[in-house]
C-alpha positions as CSV (number, residue, x, y, z in Angstrom):
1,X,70.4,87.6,70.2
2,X,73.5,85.6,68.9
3,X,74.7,82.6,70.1
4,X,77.8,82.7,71.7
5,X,80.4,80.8,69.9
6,X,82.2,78.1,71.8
7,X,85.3,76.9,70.3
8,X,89.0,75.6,71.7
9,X,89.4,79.6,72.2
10,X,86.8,79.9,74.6
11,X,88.9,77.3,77.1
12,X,91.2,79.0,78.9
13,X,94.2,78.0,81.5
14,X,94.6,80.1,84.1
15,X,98.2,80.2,85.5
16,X,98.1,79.9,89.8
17,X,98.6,83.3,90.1
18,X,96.2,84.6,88.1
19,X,93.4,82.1,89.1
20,X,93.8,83.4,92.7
21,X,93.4,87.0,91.7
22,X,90.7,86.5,88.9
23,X,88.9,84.4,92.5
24,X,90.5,85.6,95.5
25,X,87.2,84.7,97.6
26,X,87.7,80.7,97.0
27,X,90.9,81.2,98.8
28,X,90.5,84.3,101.5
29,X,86.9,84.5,101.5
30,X,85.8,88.2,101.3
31,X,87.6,91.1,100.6
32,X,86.6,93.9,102.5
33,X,88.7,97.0,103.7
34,X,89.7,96.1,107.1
35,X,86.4,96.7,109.0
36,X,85.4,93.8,109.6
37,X,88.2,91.1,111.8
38,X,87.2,88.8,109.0
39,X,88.5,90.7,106.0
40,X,90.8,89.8,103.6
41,X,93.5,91.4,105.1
42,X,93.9,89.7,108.1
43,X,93.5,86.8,106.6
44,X,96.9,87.2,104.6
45,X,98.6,89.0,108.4
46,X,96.9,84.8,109.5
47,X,98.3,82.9,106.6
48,X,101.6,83.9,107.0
49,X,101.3,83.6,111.2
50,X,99.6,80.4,110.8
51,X,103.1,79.2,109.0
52,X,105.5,80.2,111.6
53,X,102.6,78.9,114.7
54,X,102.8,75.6,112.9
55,X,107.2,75.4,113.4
56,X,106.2,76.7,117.0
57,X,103.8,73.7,117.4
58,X,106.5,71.2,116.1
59,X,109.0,72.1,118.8
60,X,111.0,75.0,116.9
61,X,111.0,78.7,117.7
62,X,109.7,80.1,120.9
63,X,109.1,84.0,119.7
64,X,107.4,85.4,116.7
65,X,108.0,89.1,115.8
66,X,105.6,90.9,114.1
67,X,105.2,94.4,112.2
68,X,102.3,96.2,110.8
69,X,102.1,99.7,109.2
70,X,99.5,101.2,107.2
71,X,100.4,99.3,104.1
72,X,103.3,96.8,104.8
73,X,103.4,93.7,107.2
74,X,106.5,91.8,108.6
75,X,106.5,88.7,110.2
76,X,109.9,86.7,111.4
77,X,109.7,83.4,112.9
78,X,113.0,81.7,114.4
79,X,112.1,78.1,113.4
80,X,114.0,75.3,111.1
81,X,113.3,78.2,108.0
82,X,112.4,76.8,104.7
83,X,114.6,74.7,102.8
84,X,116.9,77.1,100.6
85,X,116.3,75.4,97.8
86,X,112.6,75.2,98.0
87,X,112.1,79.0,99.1
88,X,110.9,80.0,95.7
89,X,108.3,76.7,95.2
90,X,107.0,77.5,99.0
91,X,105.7,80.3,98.2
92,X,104.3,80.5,94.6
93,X,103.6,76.8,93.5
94,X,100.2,75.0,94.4
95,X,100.3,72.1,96.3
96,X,103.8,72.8,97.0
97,X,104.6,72.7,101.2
98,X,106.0,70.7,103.7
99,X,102.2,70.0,105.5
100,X,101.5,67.1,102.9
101,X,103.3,65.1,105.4
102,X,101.5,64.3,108.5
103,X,104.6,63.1,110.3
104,X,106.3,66.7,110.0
105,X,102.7,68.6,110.6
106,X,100.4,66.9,112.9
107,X,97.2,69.2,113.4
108,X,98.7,71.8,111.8
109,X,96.7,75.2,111.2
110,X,96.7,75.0,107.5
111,X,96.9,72.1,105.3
112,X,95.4,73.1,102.0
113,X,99.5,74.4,100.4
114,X,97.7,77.5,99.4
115,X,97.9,80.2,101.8
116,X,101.3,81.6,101.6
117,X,100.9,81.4,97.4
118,X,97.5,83.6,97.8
119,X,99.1,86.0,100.0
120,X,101.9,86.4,96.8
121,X,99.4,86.4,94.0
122,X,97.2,89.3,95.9
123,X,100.2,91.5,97.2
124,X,101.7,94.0,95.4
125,X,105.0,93.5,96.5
126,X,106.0,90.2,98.0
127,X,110.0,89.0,99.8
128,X,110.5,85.6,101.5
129,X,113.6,85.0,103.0
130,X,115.0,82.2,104.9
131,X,117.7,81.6,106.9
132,X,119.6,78.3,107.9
133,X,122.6,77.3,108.9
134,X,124.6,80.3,108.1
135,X,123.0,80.7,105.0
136,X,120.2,83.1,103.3
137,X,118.1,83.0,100.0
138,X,115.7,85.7,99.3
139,X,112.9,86.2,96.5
140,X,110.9,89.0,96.1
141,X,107.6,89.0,93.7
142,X,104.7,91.9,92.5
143,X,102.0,90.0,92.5
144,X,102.9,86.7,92.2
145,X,105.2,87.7,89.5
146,X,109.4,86.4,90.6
147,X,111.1,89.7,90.4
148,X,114.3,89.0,92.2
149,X,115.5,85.6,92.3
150,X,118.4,85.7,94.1
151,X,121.3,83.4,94.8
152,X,122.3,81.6,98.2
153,X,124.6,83.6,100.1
154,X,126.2,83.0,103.8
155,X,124.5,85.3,106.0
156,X,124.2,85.9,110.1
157,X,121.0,85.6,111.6
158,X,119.0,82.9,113.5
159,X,117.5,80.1,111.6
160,X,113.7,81.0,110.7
161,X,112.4,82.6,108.1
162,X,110.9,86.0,107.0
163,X,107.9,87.1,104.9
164,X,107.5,90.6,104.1
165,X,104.1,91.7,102.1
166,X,102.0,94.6,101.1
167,X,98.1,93.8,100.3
168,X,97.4,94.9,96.6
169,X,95.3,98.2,96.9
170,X,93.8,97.2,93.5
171,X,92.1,94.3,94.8
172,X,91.6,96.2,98.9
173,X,90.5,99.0,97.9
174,X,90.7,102.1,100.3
175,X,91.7,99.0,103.1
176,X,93.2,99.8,106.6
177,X,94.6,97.9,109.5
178,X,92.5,98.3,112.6
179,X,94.5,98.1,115.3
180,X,92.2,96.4,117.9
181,X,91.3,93.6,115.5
182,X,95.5,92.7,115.5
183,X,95.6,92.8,119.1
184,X,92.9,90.2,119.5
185,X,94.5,88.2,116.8
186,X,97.6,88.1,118.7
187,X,96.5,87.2,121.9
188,X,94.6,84.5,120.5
189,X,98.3,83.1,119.5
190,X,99.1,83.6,122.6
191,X,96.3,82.0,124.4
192,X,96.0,79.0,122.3
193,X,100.0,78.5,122.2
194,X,100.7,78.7,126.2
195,X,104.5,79.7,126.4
196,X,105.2,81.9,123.0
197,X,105.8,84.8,122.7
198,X,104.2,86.9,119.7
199,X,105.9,90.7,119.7
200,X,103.6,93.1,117.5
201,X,105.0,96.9,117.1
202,X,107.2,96.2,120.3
203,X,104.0,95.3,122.2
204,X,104.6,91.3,123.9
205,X,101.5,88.7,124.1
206,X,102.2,85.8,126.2
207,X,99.8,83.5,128.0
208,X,100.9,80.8,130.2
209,X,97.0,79.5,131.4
210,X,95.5,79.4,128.0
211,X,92.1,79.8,127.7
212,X,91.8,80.7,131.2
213,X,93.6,84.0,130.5
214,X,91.4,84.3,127.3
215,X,88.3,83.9,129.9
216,X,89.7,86.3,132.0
217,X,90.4,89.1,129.6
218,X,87.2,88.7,127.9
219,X,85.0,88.6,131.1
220,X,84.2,91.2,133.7
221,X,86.2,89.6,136.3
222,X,84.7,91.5,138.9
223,X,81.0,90.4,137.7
224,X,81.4,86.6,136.9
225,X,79.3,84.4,139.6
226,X,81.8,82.1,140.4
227,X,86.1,81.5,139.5
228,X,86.4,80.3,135.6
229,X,86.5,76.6,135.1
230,X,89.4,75.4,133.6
231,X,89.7,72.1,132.2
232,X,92.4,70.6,129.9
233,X,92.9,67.1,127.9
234,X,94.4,65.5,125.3
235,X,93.7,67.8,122.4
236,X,90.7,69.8,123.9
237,X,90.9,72.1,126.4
238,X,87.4,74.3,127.6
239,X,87.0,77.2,130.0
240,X,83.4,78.0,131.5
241,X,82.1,80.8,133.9
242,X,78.7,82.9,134.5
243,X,78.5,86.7,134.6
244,X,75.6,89.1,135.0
245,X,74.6,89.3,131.3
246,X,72.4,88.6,129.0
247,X,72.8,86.1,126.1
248,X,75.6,83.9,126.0
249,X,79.2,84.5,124.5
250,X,81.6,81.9,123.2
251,X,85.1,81.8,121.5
252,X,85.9,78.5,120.2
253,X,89.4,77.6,117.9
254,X,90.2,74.9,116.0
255,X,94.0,73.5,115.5
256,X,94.6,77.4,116.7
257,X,92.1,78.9,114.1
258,X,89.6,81.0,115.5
259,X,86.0,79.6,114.5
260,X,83.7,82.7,114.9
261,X,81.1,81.2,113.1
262,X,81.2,77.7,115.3
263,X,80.9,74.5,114.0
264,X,80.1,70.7,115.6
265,X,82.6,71.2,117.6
266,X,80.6,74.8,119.6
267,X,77.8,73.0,119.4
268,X,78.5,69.8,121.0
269,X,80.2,71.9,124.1
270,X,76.9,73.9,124.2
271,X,75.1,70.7,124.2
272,X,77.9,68.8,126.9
273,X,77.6,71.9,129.4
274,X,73.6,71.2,129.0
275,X,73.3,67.3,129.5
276,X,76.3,67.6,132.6
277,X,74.6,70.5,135.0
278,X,70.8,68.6,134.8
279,X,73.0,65.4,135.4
280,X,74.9,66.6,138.4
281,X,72.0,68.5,140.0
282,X,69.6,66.0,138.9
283,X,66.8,68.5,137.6
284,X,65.9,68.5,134.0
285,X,66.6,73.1,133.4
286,X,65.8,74.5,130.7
287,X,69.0,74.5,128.3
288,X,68.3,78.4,127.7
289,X,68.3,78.9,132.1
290,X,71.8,77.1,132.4
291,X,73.4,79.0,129.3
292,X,72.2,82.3,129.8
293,X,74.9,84.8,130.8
294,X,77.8,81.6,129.8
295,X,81.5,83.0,128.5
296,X,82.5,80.2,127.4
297,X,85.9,78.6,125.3
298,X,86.7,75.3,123.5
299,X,90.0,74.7,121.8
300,X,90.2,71.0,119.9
301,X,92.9,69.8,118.0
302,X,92.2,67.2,115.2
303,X,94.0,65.6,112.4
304,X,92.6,66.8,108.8
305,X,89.9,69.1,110.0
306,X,87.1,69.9,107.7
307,X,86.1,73.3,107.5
308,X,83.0,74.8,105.7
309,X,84.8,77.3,104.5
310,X,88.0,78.4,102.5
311,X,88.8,80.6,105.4
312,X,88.1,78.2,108.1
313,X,85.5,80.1,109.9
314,X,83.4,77.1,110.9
315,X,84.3,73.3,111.2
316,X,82.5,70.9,109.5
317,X,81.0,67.5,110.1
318,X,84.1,66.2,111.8
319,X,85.4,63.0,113.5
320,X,88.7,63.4,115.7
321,X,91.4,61.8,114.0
322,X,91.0,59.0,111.0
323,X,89.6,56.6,113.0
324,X,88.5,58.5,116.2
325,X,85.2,59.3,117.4
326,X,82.9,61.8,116.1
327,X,83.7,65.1,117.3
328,X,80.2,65.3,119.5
329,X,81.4,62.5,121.1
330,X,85.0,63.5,121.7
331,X,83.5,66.9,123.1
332,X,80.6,65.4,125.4
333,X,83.0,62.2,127.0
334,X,85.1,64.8,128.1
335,X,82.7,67.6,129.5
336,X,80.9,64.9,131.3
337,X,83.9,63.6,132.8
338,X,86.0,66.9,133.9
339,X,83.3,69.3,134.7
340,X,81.2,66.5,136.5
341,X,84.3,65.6,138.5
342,X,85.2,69.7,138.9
343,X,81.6,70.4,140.5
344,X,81.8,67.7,142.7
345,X,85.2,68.6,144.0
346,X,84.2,72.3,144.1
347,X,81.2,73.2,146.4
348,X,80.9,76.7,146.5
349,X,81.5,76.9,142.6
350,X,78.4,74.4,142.2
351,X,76.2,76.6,144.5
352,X,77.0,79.5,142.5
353,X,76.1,77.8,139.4
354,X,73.0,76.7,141.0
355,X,72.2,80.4,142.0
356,X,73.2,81.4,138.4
357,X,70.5,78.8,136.9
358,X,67.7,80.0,139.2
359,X,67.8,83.3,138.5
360,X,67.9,83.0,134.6
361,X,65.2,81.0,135.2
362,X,62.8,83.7,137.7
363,X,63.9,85.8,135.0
364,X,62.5,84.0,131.5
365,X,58.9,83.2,133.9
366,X,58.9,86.8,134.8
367,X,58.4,88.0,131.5
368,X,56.9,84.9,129.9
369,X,53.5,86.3,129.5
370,X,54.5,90.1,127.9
371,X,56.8,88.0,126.2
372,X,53.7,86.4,124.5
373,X,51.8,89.3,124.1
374,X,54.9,91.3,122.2
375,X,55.6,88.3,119.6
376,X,51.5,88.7,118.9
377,X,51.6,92.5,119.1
378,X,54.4,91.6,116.0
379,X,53.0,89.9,113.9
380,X,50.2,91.6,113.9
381,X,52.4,94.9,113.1
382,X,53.2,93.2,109.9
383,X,57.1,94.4,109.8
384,X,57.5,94.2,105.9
385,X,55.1,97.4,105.9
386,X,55.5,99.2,108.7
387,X,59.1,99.6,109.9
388,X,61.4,97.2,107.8
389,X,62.2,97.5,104.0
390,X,63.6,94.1,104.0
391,X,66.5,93.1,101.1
392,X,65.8,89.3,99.5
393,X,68.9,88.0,100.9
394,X,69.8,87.0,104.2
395,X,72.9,85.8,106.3
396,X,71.0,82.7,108.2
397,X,69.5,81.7,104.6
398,X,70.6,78.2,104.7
399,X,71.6,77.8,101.4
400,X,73.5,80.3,99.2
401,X,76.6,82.2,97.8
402,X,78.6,82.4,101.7
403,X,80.1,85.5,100.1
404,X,77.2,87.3,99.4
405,X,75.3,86.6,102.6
406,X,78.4,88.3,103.8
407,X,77.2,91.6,103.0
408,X,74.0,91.4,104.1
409,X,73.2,94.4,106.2
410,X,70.2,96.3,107.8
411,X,70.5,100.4,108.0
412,X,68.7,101.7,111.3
413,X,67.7,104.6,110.5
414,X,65.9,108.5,111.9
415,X,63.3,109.9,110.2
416,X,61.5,109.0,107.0
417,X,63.5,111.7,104.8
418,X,66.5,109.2,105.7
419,X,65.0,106.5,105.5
420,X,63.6,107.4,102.1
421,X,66.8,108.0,100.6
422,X,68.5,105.0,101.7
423,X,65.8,103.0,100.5
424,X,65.5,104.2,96.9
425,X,69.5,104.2,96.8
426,X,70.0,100.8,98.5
427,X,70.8,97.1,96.7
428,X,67.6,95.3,97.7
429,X,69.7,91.9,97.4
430,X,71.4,92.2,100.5
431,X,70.7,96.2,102.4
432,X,67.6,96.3,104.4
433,X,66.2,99.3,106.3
434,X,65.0,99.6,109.7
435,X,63.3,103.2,110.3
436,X,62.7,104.4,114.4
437,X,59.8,106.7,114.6
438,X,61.8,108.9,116.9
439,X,64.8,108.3,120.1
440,X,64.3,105.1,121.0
441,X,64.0,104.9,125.1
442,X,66.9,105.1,127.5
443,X,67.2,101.5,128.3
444,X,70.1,101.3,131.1
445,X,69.3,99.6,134.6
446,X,66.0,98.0,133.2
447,X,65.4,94.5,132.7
448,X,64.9,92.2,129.4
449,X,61.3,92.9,130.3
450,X,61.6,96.7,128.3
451,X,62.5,95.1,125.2
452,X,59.3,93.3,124.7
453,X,56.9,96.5,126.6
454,X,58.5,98.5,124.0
455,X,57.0,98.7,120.6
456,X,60.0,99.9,118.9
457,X,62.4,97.8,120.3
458,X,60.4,94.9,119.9
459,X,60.0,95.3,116.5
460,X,63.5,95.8,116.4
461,X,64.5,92.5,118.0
462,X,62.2,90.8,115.8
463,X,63.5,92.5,112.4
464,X,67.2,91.5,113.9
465,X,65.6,87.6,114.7
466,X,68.2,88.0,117.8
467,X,65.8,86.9,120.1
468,X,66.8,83.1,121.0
469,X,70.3,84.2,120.1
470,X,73.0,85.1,117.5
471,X,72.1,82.2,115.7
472,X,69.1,83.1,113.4
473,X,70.9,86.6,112.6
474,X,69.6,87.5,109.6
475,X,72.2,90.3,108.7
476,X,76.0,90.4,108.5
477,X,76.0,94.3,109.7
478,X,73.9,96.0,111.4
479,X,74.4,99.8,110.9
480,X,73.8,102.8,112.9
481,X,73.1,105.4,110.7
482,X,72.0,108.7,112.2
483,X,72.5,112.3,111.5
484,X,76.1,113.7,112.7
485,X,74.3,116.3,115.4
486,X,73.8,116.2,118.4
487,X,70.3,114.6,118.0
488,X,71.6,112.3,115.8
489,X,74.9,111.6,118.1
490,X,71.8,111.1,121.2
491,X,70.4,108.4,118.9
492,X,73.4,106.8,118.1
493,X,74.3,106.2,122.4
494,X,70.3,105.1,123.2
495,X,70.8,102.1,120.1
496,X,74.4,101.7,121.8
497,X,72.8,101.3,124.8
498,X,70.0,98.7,124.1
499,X,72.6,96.4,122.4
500,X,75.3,96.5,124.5
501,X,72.5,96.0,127.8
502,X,70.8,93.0,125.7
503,X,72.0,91.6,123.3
504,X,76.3,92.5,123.8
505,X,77.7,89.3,121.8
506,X,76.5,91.3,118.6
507,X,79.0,94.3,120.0
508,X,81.6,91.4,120.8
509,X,81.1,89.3,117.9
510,X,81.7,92.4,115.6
511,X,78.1,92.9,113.9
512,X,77.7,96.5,115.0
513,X,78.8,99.4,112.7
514,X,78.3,102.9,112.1
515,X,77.5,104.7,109.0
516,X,80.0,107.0,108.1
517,X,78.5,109.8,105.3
518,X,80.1,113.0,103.9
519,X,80.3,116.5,105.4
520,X,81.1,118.5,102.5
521,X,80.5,118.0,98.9
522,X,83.5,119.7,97.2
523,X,83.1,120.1,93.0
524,X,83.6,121.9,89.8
525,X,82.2,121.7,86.6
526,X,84.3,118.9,86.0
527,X,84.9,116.7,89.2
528,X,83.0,116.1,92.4
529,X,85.0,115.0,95.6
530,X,83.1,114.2,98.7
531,X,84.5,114.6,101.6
532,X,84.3,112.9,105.5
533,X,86.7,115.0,107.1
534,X,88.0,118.7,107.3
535,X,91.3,117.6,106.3
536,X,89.7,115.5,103.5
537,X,88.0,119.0,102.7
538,X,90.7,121.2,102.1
539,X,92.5,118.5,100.2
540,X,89.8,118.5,97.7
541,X,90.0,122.6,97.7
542,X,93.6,122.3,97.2
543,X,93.0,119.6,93.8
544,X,89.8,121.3,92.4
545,X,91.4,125.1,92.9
546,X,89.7,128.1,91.5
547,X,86.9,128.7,94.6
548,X,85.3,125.2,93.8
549,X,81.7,124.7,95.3
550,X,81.2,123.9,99.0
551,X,78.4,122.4,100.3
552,X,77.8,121.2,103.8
553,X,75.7,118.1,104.4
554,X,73.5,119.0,107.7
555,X,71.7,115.3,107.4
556,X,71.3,112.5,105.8
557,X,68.0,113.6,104.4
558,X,69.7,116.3,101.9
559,X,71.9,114.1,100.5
560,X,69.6,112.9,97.2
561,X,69.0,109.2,96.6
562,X,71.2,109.1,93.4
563,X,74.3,110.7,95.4
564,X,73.7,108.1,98.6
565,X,74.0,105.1,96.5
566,X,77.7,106.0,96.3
567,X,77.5,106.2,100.0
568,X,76.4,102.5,100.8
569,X,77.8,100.6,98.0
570,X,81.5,99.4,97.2
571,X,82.9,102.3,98.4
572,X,80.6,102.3,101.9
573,X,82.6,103.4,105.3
574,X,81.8,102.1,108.1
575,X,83.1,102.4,111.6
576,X,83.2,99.5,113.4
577,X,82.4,99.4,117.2
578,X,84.7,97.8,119.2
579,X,84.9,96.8,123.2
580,X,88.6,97.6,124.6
581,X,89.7,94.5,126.2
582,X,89.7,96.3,129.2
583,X,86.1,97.5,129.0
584,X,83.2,97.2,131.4
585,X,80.0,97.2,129.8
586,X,78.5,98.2,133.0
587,X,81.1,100.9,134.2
588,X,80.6,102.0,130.7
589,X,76.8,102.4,130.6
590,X,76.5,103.7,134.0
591,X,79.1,106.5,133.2
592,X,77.3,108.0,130.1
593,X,73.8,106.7,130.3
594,X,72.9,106.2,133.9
595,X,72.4,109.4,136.5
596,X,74.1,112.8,135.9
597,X,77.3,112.2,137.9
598,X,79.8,114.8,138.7
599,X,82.0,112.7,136.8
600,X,80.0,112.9,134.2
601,X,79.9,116.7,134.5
602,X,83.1,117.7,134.4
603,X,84.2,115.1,131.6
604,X,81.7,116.9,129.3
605,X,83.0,120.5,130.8
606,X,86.5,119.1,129.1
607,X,85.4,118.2,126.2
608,X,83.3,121.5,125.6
609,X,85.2,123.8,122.9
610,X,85.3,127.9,123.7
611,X,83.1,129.8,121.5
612,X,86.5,131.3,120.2
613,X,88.2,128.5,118.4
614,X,84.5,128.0,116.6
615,X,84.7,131.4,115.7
616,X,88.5,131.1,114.4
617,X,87.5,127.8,112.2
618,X,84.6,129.4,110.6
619,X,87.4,132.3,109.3
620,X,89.4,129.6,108.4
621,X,87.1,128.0,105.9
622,X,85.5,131.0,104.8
623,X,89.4,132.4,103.9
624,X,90.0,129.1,102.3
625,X,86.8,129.2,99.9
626,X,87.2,132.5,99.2
């Protein structure tokens, strides 16, 4: 083989533009098409928020409006508005910004001077336009690229500034704005900026209690043990309660960024809410008895903060301010102090507490000895043989490409002809496969105690490493992927069922997806169009023309390895599940998985469709082929 030659032609300068588009993970992480809350397109709807959340912070504009379609986002703050001369610099010159001084931008959500250039450089079209003081200047860009540079005219219009983008569908492929993962974007604004008010589609988010709203909309208010816990200080504020669930569930934000994967910061309120509860009770618990069934939140604000991450999705080792105390410190002085003093002032919270605690704790003796039977019963199972085709990488590897571990992902799966396909077809770098032997057992109304008497679930658990907790997950995504009948659908509720009962911060924390495969398989002799939809379908008809072939996928086992590959790899759909903020996890099992209930009954009677209109649709499609 030749040896590359390396002269001055093989160095290469990469203009800003094209260095962010060439790299666009150093500076929004992952790409993605929108199904995950993490993907790059919310991060660019964030960079541009982040901006006008920072003039908020300062002291300057109380209301943010906000506009997504399919394709276009608007955001208008009413702050000071860029400087008119500077508009063009602000938003496509690196290390350009007005955060580089820390008297104008004290904790300030984003200090790096990129984020507005990156959401330029990957947008196809791009318009910034400020206003201030009677006076307007406007740029617009494709991809980074000035295409209107226009001059300072006078103008009407509040002072503030507007950014107007659309995400380049080159780089987001097939990507789409879900509109759940917006909402809770928005109303953490709104919770961790008491007193603005973010407008998104016409729809208003305010908060005037903070994370105490955030507590409230998150938790089952009508199941948590005792009133939330507020507490507030200078540049933290924490909210606690218990509910009647298991695991525990956290939401913790960082100079207004929302750190879903943690950082010191987590951990040391973890730790605080540990060391406090055996000091005021004065009995040493075990640390998983007084967490289990927590919803907790911890907002800090900090000068510089160091994030692992281009995206900011964890904090770093971080001390709180230049010469300020390490952030466990910060986190456990203040714990110590408030909730101490809170439980001593409220009785009838500490009892409840107390109650909480001992119960947890019945709960882990109770089922301390199957518990010890079920890990052997594993291990002896040997999972790399039995049930799990494992992939080499994995999202709690400690060391790695953070992008890649990204899309690590585990395929549960029905039936070894499924299975089988998915396994010859999958990347084994990053997609496992979990096979069940059959429908896994209706789990609602039992204890934690089923998990580890049943085989399958056990195995399950294990495969996952969920069993101490989200924090040994060892894949990004875990995917559902059954058949689309009505076994398949039956499946699909019983998995449902035994996350959402045991283990729900992997619903909440957005790690739960569903395959979505092709019905029909529309081609000629020259192109082959799959399709995941009837209106999908007689699109393709309509392209293809001339009485293409049909063919109607029935399972996941007929479709062949070589055609599933195109299924599950950079083209792979997947449906996230996603809690309504007004959802009860227990109203919602008990209505479909509990008792028949004539509820139940007649909500199935609705949704039943006459004989007729199945008849009348099978015309349909035979006319249309024919």
């Amino acid at each position: 083989m030749a040896e590359a030659i390396y002269t001055e032609d093989s160095i290469k300068s990469l203009d800003w533009k094209e260095h962010i588009r060439l790299r666009p993970g150093m500076y929004i992480g992952k790409l993605g098409d929108g199904s995950s809350p993490d993907d790059g397109i919310y991060v660019l709807v964030k960079e541009i928020i982040d901006n006008s959340i920072d003039e908020h912070m300062m002291g300057h504009g109380r209301t943010i409006d906000v506009k997504v379609t399919d394709h276009r986002v608007t955001v208008r703050d009413y702050g000071r508005g860029i400087p008119l001369g500077k508009v063009v610099d602000c938003v496509s010159k690196i290390n350009t910004g007005g955060k580089y001084d820390s008297g104008a931008f004290q904790k300030s959500v984003g200090l790096n001077g990129v984020g507005t250039k990156a959401v330029n450089a990957l947008s196809k079209y791009f318009k910034v336009q400020s206003y201030r003081d009677g006076e307007t200047k406007v740029a617009e860009f494709e991809r980074g690229e000035v295409s209107n540079d226009a001059k300072v005219q006078k103008a009407e219009g509040r002072n503030g500034t507007q950014i107007i983008f659309e995400p380049d569908d080159t780089v987001f492929k097939n990507y789409h704005f879900i509109p759940e993962y917006l909402d809770n974007l928005m109303w953490n604004y709104a919770y961790l900026n008491a007193g603005l008010t973010i407008v998104l589609n016409g729809k208003k988010y305010h908060s005037e209690n903070g994370l105490k709203d955030l507590l409230t909309r998150k938790a089952d208010v009508e199941n948590i043990r005792y009133p939330i816990i507020h507490l507030k200080g200078e540049d933290i504020e924490v909210a606690i309660t218990h509910a009647n669930q298991y695991g525990e569930e956290y939401y913790s934000f960082v100079n207004g960024q929302y750190t879903t994967q943690g950082g010191t910061h987590l951990a040391a309120f973890r730790e605080a809410v540990v060391k406090t509860v055996r000091e005021f009770y004065g009995k040493t618990f075990d640390a998983a008895d007084v967490r289990s069934a927590i919803i907790g939140a911890i907002a800090v604000r900090v000068q510089e903060p160091v994030f692992e991450s281009q995206t900011k999705t964890k904090l770093g080792s971080q001390s709180v301010g230049p010469d300020g105390p390490t952030m466990r410190t910060f986190v456990n002085d203040f714990v110590k102090t408030e909730l101490d003093n809170y439980l001593h002032r409220d009785s009838a919270t500490a009892e409840a507490l107390l109650k909480r605690i001992q119960q947890s704790e019945r709960e882990r003796k109770e089922i301390a000895g199957i518990k010890k039977l079920a890990n052997e019963r594993a291990k002896k199972a040997n999972l790399h043989n039995k049930k799990l085709r494992d992939c080499r990488i994995h999202f709690n590897d400690k060391k790695g490409d953070e992008t890649i571990k990204d899309e690590t992902m585990i395929f549960i799966t029905e039936g070894d002809s499924a299975s089988g396909s998915i396994t010859k077809s999958r990347n084994v770098q990053t997609q496992a496969v979990f096979s069940l032997r059959g429908k896994p057992f209706n789990c609602f109304g039992h204890t934690k105690k089923v998990v580890y008497e049943n085989e399958e679930f056990n195995l399950l658990q294990h495969a996952l490493n969920i069993e101490d907790g989200l924090e040994g997950l060892r894949y990004r995504k875990i995917v559902i992927a059954t058949d689309a009948d009505v076994d398949g659908m039956h499946i699909r509720l019983l998995l449902l069922t035994y996350f959402l009962q045991f283990f729900p911060e992997l619903v909440r924390n957005n790690h739960i997806f569903i395959l979505d495969t092709p019905l029909f398989r529309v081609r000629n002799k020259k192109e082959t169009i799959y399709c995941y939809s009837e209106e999908e379908r007689r699109n393709a008809i309509a392209k293809l023309g001339n009485k293409p072939e049909i063919t109607r996928f029935k399972g996941l086992g007929e479709i062949s390895p070589n055609e599933f590959a195109a299924f599950i790899g950079d083209d792979i759909r997947l449906d996230p599940v996603i809690l309504q903020k007004d959802t009860s996890i227990i109203d919602l099992l008990t209505f479909y998985m509990g008792k028949n209930t004539p509820d139940r009954q007649q909500f199935i009677i609705d949704k039943l469709r006459v004989e007729k209109d199945l008849v009348e649709e099978v015309k349909e499609i035979v006319e249309e082929v024919a």
